[in-house]
C-alpha positions as CSV (number, residue, x, y, z in Angstrom):
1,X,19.6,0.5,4.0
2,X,16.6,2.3,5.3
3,X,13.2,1.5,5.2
4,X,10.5,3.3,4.1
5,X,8.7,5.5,6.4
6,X,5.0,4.8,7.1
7,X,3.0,7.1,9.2
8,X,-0.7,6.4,10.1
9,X,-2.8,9.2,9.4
10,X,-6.4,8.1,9.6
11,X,-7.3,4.7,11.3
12,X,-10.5,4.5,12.9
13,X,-14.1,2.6,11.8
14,X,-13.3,0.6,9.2
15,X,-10.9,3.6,6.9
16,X,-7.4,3.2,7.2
17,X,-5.1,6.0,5.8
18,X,-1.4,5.5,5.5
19,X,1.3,7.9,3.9
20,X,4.6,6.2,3.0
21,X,7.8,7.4,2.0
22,X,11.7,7.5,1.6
23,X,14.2,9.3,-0.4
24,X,16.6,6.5,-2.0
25,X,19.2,4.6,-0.7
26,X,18.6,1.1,-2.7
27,X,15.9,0.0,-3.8
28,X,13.0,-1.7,-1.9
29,X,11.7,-5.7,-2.2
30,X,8.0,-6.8,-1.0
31,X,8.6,-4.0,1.9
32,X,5.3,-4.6,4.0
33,X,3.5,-1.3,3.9
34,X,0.1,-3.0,5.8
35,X,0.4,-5.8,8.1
36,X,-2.8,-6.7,7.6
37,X,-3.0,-9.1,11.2
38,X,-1.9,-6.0,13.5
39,X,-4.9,-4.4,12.7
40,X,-8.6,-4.1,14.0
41,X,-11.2,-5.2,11.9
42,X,-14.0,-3.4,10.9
43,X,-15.9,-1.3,13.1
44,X,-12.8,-2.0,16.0
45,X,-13.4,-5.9,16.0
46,X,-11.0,-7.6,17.8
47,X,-10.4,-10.0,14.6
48,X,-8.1,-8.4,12.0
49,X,-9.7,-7.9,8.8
50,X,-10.3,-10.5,5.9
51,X,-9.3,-7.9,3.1
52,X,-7.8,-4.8,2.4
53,X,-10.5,-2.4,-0.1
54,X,-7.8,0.3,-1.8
55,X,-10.1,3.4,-2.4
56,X,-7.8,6.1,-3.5
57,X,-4.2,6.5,-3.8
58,X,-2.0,10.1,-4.8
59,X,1.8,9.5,-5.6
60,X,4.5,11.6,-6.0
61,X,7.5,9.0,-7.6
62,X,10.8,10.6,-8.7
63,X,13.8,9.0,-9.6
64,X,12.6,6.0,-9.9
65,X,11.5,3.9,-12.7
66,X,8.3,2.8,-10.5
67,X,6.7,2.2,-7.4
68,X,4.7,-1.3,-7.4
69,X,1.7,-2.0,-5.0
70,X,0.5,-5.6,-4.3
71,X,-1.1,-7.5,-1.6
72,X,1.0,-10.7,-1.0
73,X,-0.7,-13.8,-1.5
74,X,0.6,-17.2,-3.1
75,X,0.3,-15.2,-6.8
76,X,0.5,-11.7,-5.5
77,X,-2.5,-9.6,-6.7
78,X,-0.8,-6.3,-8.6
79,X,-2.7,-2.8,-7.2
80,X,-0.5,-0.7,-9.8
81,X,2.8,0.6,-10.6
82,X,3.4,4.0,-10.1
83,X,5.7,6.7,-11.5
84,X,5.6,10.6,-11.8
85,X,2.9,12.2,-10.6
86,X,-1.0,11.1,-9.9
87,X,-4.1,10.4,-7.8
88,X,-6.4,7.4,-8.8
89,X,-10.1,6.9,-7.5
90,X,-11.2,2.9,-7.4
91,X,-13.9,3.9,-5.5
92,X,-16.5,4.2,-8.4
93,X,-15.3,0.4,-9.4
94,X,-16.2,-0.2,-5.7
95,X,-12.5,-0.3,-4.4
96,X,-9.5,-2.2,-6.0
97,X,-9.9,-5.5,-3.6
98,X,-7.4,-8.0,-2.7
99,X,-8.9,-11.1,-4.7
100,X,-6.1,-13.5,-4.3
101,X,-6.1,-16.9,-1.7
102,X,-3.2,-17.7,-0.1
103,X,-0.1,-16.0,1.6
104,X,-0.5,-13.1,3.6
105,X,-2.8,-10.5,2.2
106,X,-0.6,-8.0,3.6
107,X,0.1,-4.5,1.2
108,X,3.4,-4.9,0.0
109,X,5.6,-2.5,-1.8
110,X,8.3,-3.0,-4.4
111,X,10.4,-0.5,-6.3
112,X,12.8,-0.2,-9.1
113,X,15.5,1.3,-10.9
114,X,16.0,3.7,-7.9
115,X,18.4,6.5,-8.5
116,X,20.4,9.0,-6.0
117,X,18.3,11.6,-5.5
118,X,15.6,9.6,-5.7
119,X,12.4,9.8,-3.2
120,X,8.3,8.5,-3.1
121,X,5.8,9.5,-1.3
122,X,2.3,7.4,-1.6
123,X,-1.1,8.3,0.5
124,X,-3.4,5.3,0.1
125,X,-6.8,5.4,1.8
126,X,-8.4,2.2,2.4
127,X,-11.0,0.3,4.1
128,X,-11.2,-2.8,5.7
129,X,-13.2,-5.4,5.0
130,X,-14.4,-8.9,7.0
């Protein structure tokens, strides 16, 4: 079983920008796409950030019923489920922001009803928040 891949692609200030993917193998369970304590906090702080701010996210899900987003707390806090093909902008709503108390506050990732053949690819731009 193989994890998702996550790459970095922007992390610097307080924007984070990650691009996660995998082509199927079985299906994945609260995999943690942000470990929310290994980063910086805002404007490099030495203390990781209080919250996660979700600004955008484009998807590419096939083969797959969804893709589910949620930062892990002791009720976790759904981003979205995703499936086909899309881009959404929270950014006018001022971000989709974790809201929840308890747990982790990590981004976590779910999927379901993977298929062989299968494959996702998400880039979700955030910004961290004290």
């Amino acid at each position: 079983m193989a994890d998702p891949t996550v790459q970095e692609v922007v992390k610097g200030g307080n924007i984070y920008v990650v691009n996660v993917r995998k082509v199927f193998d079985t299906d994945d369970a609260d995999f943690i796409v942000v470990d929310k304590s290994t980063l910086a906090g805002p404007l490099g702080s030495s203390v990781a950030p209080g919250k996660i701010n979700i600004l955008e996210i484009w998807w590419t899900v096939s083969g797959y019923n969804y893709v589910q987003l949620e930062f892990d707390r002791d009720t976790d806090n759904l981003v979205g489920s995703f499936s086909g093909q899309g881009y959404i902008d929270y950014q006018p709503y001022g971000g989709k922001i974790d809201q929840g108390s308890g747990g982790t506050g990590d981004l976590v990732l779910t999927t379901s009803g993977g298929q062989s053949g299968g494959s996702y690819n998400l880039l979700i731009k955030m910004r961290l928040k004290k």
